[in-house]
C-alpha positions in Angstrom: -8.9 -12.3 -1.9 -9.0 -12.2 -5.8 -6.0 -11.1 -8.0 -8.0 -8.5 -9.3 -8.0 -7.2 -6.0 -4.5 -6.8 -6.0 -4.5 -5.9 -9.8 -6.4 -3.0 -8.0 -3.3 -1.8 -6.3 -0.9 -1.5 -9.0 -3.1 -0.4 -11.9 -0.3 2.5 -12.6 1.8 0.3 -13.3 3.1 0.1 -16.6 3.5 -3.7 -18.2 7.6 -4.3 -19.8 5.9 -5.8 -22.7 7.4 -5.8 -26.8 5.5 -7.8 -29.7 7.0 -10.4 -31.4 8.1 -8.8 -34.0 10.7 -6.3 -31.8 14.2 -6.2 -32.3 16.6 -7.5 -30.0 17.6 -4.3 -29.5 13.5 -2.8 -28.3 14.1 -6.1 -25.8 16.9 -4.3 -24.2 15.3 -1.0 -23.9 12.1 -2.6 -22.4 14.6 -4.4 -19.8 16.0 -1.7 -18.6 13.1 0.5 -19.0 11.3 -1.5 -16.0 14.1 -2.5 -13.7 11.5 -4.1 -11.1 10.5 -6.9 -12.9 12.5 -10.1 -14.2 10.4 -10.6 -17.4 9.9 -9.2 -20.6 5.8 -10.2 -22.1 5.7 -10.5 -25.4 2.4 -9.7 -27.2 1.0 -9.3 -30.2 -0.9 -6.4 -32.0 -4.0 -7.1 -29.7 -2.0 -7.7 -26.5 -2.4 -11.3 -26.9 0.1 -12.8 -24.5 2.8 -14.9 -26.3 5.2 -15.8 -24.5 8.3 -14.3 -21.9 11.5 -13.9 -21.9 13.3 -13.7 -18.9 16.4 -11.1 -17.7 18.5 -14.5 -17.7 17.5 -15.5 -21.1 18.0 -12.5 -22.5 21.7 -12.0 -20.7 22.4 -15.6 -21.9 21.5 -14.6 -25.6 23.9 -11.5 -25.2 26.8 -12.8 -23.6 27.4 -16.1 -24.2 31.1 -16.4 -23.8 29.7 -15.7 -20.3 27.2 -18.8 -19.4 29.3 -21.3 -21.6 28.4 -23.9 -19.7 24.8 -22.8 -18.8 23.9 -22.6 -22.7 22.7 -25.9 -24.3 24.1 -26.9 -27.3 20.9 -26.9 -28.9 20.4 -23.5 -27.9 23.4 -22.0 -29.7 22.1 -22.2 -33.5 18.7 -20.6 -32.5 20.9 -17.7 -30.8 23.0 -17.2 -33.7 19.9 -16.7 -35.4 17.9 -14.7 -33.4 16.7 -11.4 -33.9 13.3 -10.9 -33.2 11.6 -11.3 -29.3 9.6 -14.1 -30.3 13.3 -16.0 -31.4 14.4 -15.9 -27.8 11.0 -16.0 -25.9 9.8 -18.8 -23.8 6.1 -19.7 -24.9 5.1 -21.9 -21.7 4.2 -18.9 -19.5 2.9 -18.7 -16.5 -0.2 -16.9 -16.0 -3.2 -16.1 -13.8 -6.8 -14.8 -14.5 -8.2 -11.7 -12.4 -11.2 -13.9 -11.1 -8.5 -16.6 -9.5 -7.8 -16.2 -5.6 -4.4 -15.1 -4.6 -3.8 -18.7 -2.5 -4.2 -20.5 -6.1 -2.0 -18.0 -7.9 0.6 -18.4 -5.4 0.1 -22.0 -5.3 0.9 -22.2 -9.0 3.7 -19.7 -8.2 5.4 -21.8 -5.9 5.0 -24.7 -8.3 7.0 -23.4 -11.1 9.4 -21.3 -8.9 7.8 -18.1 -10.8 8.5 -14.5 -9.2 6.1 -12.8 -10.7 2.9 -13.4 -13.1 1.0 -12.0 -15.7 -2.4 -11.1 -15.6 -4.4 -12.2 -18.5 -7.9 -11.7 -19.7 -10.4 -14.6 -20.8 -9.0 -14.1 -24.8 -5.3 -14.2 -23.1 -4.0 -10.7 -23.3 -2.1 -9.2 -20.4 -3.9 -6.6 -18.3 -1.2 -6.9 -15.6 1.9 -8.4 -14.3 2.3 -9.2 -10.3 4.8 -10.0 -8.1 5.1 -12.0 -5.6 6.0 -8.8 -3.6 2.5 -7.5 -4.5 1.3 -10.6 -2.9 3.2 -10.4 0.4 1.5 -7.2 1.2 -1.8 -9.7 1.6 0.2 -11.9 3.9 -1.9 -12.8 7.0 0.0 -12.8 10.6 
């Protein structure tokens, strides 16, 4: 089965994405916004996919009194500075094209330790994000 297949399934769905140039602030309204997922894209103005942040990530950058010994040292400068999504994003994302089989996405999945995966076009912009609940409904018993 092919992930656009499954993309097929969840085409509703809207994608928790901001661009890079979004306040801190748009970050947290696109969080709670989409409570089922984990991850927040970020895009540019032609849905180019930059990079992620993640629910943790962002909770990190918010609360850091909290995850004191979770936040890196080198981290702390870059969160006193940040503002913007692409300041607190993760650029190595992991992604999957629509033409790939679900065995290989979930391959990669498993790999990384990745819940869920956007969907990206040949030019790299997101046309979806799956789960890895989307892919247990194609589990074969």
């Amino acid at each position: 089965m092919k992930i656009s297949e499954v993309m097929e399934n969840i085409k509703d769905r809207d994608l928790p994405c901001v661009l890079e140039s979004s306040d801190i602030s748009d970050v947290i309204k696109v969080a709670v916004r989409y409570p089922h997922t984990r991850l927040i894209y970020v895009i540019d103005d032609q849905k180019k996919l930059l990079g992620s942040i993640t629910i943790g990530s962002l909770m990190r950058h918010l609360y850091p009194y909290h995850y004191g010994d979770k936040v890196h040292s080198r981290d702390i400068l870059r969160s006193i500075k940040a503002e913007k999504a692409s300041h607190i994003m993760s650029s190595s994302n992991v992604k999957a094209l629509p033409e790939e089989t679900v065995d290989i996405v979930l391959k990669r999945m498993a790999k990384t330790g990745a819940k869920e995966i956007a969907v990206v076009d040949e030019n790299g912009c997101i046309l979806a994000d799956i789960t890895v609940v989307d892919l247990l409904k194609y589990y074969e018993i």
